[in-house]
KOLLUM-597066 format. One record per residue: residue number from 1; x, y, z of N, C-alpha, C, CB in turn. Coordinates in pm, 1 decimal, m for minus. Glycine has a CB too. Layout:
! KOLLUM-597066
+-----+----------+----------+----------+----------+----------+----------+----------+----------+----------+----------+----------+----------+
| num |       nu |       nv |       nw |      cau |      cav |      caw |       cu |       cv |       cw |      cbu |      cbv |      cbw |
+-----+----------+----------+----------+----------+----------+----------+----------+----------+----------+----------+----------+----------+
| NUM |        X |        Y |        Z |        X |        Y |        Z |        X |        Y |        Z |        X |        Y |        Z |
...
+-----+----------+----------+----------+----------+----------+----------+----------+----------+----------+----------+----------+----------+
***
This chain:
! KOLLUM-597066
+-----+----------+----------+----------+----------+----------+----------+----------+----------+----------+----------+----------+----------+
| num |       nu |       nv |       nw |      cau |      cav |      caw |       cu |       cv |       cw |      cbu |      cbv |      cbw |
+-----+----------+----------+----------+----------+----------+----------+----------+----------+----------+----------+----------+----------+
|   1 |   m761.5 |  13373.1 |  20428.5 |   m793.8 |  13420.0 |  20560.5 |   m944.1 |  13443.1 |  20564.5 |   m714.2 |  13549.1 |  20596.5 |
|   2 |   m978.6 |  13370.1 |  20673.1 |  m1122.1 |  13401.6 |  20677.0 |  m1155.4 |  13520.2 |  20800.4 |  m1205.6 |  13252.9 |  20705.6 |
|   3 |  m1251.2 |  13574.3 |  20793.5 |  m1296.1 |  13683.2 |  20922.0 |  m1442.3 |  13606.9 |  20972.3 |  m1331.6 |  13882.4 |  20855.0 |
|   4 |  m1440.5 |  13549.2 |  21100.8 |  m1527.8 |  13527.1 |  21205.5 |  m1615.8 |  13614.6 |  21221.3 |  m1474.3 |  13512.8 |  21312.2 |
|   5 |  m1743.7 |  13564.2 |  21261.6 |  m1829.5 |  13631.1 |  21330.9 |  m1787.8 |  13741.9 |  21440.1 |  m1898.5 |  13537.7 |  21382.8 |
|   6 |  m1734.9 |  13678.9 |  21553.1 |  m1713.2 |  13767.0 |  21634.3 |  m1560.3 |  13853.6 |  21590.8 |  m1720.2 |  13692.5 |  21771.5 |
|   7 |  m1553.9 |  13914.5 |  21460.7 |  m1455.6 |  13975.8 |  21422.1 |  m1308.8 |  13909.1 |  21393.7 |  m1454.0 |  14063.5 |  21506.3 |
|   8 |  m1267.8 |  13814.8 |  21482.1 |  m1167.6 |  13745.0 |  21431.6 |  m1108.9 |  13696.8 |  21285.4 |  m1187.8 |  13663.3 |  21486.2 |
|   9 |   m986.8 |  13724.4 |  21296.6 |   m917.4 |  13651.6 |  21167.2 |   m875.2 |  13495.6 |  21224.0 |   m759.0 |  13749.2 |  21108.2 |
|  10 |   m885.0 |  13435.8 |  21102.4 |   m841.7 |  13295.8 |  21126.3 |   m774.4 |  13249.3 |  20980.3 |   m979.1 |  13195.2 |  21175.6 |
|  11 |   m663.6 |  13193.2 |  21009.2 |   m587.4 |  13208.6 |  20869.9 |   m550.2 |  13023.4 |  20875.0 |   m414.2 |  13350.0 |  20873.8 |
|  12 |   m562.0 |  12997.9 |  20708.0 |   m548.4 |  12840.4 |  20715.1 |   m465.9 |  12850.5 |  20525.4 |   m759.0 |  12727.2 |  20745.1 |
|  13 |   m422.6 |  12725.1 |  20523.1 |   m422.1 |  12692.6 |  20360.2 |   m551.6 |  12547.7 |  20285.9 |   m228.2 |  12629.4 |  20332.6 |
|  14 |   m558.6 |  12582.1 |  20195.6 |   m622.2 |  12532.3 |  20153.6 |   m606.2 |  12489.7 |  19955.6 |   m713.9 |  12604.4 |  20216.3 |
|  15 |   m657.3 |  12377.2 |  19898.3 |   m628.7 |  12336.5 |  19767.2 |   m744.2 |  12386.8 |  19683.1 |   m608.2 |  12183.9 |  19757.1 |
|  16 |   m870.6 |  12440.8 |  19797.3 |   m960.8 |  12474.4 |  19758.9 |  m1035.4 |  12577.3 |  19855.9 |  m1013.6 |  12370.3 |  19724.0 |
|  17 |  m1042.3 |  12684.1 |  19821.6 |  m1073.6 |  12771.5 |  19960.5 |  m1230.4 |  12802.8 |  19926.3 |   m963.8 |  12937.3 |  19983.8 |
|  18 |  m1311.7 |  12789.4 |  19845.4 |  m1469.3 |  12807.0 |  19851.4 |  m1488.7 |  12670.7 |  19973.7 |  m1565.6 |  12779.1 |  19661.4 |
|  19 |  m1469.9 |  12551.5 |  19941.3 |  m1498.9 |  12456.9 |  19925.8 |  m1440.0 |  12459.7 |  20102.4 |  m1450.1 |  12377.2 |  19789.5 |
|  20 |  m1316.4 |  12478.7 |  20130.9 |  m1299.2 |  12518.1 |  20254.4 |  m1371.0 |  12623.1 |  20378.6 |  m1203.6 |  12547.8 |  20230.5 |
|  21 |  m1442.3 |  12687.7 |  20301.9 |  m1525.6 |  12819.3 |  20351.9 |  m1639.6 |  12754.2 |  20412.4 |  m1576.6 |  12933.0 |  20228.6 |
|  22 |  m1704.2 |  12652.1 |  20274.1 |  m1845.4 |  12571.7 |  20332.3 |  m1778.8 |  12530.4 |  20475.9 |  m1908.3 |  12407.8 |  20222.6 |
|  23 |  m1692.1 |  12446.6 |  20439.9 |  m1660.9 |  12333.2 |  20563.8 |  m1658.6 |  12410.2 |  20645.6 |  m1534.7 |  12240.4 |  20574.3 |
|  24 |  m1585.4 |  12529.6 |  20725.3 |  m1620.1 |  12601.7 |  20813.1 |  m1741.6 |  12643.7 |  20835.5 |  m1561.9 |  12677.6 |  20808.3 |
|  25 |  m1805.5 |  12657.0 |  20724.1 |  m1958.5 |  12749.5 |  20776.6 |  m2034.3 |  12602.8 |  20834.3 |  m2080.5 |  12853.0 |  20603.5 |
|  26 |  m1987.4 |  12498.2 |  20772.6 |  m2087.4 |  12420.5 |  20831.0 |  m2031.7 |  12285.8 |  20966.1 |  m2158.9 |  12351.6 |  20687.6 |
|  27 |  m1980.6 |  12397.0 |  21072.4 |  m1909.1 |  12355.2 |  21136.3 |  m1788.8 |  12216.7 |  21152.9 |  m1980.9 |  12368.7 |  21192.0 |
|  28 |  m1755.5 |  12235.3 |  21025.1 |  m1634.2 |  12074.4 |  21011.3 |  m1473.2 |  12097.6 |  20959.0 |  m1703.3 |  11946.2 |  20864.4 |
|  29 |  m1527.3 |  12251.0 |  21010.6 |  m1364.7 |  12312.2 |  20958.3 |  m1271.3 |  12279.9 |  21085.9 |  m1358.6 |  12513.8 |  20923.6 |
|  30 |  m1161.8 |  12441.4 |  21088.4 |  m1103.8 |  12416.4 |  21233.6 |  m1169.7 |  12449.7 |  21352.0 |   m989.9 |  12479.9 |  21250.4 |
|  31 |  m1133.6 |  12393.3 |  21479.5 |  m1190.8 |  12413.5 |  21601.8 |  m1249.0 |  12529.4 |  21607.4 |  m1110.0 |  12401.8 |  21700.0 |
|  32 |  m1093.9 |  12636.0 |  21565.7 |  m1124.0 |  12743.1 |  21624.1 |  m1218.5 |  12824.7 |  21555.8 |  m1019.6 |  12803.9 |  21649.5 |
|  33 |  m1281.9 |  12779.2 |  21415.6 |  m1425.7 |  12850.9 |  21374.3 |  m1544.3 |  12795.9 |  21426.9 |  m1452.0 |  12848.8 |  21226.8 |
|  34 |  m1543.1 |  12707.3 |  21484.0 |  m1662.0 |  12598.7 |  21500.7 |  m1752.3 |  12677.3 |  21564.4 |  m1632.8 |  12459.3 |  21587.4 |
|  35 |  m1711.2 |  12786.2 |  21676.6 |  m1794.7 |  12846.4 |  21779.6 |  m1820.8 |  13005.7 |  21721.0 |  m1712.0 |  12838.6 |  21938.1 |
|  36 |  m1818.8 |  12993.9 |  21598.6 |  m1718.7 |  13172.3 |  21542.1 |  m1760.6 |  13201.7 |  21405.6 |  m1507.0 |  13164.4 |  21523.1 |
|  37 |  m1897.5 |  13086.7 |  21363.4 |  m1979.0 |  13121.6 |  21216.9 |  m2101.1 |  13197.6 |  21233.8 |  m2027.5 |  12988.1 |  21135.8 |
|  38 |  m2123.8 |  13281.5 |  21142.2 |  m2072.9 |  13201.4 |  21028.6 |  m1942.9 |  13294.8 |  20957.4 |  m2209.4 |  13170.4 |  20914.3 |
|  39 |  m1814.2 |  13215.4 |  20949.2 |  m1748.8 |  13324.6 |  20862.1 |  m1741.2 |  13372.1 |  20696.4 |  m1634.3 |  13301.6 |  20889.0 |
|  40 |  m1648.0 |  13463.3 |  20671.5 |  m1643.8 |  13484.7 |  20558.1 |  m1540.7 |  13516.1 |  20490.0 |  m1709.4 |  13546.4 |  20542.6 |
|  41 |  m1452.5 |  13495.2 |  20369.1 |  m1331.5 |  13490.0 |  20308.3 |  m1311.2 |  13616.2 |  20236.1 |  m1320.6 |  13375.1 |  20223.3 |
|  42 |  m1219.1 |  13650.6 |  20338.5 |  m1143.3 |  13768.9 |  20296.3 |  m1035.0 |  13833.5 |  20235.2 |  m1132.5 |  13800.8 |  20351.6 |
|  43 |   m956.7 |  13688.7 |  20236.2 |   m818.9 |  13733.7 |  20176.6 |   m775.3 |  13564.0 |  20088.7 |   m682.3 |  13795.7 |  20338.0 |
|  44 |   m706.5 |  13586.6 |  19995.8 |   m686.3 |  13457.9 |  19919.9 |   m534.4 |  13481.5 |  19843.5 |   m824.6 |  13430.3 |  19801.4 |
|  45 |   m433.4 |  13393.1 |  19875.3 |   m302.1 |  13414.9 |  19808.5 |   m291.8 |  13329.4 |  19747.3 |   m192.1 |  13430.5 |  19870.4 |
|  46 |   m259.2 |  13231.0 |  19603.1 |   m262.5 |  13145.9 |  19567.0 |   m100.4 |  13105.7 |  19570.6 |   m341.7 |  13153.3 |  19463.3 |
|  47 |    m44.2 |  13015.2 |  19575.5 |    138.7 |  12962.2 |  19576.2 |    188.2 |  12844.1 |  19499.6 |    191.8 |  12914.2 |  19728.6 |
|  48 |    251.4 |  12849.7 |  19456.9 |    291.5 |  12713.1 |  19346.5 |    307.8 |  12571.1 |  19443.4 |    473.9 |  12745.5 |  19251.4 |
|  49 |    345.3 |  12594.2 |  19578.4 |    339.3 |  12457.2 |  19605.1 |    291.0 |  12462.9 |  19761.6 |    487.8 |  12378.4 |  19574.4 |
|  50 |    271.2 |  12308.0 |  19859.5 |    193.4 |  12328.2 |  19985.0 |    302.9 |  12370.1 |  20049.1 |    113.1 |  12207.8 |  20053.6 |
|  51 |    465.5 |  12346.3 |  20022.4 |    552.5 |  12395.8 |  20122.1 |    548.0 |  12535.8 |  20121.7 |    685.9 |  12350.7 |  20106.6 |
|  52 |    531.2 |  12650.3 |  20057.0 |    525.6 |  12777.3 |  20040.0 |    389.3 |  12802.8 |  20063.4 |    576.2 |  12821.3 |  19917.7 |
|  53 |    310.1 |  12727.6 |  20046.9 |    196.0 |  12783.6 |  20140.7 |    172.9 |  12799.2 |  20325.3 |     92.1 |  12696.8 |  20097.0 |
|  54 |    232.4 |  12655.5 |  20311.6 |    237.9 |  12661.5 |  20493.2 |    369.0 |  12725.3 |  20524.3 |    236.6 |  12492.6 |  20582.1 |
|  55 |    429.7 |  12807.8 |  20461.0 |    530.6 |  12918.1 |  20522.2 |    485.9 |  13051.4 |  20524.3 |    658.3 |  12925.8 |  20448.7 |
|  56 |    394.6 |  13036.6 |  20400.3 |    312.9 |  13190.4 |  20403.2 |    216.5 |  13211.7 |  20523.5 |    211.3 |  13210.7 |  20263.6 |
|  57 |    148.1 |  13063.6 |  20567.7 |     91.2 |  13069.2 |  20640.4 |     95.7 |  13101.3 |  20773.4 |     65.8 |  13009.0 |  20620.5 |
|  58 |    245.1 |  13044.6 |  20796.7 |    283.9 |  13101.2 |  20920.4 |    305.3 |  13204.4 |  20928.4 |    366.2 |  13063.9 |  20970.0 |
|  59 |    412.8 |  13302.8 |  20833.4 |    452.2 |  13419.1 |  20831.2 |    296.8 |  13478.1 |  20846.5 |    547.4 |  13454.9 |  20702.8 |
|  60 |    207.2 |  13484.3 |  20773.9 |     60.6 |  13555.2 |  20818.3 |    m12.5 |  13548.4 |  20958.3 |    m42.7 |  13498.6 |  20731.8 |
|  61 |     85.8 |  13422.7 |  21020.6 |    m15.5 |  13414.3 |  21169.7 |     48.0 |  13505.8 |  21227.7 |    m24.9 |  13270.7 |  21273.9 |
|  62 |    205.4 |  13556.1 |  21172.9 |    282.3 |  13587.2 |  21299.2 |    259.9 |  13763.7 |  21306.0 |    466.6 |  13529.0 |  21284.1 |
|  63 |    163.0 |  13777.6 |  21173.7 |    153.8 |  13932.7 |  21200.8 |     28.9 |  13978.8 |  21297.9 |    135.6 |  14010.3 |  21053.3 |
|  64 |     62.9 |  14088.8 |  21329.3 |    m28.6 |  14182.6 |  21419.1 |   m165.3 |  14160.7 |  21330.8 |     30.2 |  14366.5 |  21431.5 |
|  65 |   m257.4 |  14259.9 |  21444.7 |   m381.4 |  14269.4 |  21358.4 |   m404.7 |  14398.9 |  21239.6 |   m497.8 |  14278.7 |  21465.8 |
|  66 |   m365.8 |  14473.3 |  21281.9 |   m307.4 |  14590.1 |  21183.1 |   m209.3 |  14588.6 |  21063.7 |   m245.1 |  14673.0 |  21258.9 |
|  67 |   m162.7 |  14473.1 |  21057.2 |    m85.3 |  14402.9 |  21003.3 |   m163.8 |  14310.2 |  20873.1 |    m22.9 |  14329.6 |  21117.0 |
|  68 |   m251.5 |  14238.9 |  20915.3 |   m352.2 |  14117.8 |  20897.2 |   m438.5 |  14248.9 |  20769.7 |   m466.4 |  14043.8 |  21093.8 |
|  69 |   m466.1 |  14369.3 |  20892.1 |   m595.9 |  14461.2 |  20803.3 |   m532.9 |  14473.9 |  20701.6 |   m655.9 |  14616.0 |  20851.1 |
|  70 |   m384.8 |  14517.2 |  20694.1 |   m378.5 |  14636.1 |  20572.5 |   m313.7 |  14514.1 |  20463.8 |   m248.2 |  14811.5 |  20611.6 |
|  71 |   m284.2 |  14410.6 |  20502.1 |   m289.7 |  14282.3 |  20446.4 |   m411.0 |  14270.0 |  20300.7 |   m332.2 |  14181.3 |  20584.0 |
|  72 |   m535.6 |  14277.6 |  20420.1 |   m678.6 |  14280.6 |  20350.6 |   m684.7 |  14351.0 |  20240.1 |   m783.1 |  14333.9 |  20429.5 |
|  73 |   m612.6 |  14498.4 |  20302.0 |   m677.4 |  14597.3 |  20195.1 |   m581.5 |  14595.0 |  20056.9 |   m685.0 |  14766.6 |  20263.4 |
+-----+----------+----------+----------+----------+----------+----------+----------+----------+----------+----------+----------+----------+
***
């Protein structure tokens, strides 16, 4: 999970999440950071495979933001 400039969370998977971080900072990530750098990586879950990642992933979109924080902490 990365945190946006303008405060936003934006949550993705990745095989490589530094390497994913650039690509966002240097606008070639997703849309929705393009307008929203530079961000910065805040949260990192690692998972044995991409199907359990893109389930984690969803389950993480579907929480609140208070949810997301205490996630963080």
């Amino acid at each position: 999970m990365v945190e946006c400039a303008d405060g936003t969370y934006y949550t993705g998977w990745s095989t490589d999440p530094q390497k994913r971080l650039q690509a966002h900072n240097a606008g070639k990530g997703a849309k929705y950071t393009q307008t929203r750098r530079p961000v910065k990586l805040i949260y990192v879950e690692e998972l044995p495979s991409k199907s359990s990642a893109l389930k984690r992933e969803y389950a993480i979109k579907q929480l609140t933001r208070k949810q997301k924080e205490q996630l963080v902490k």
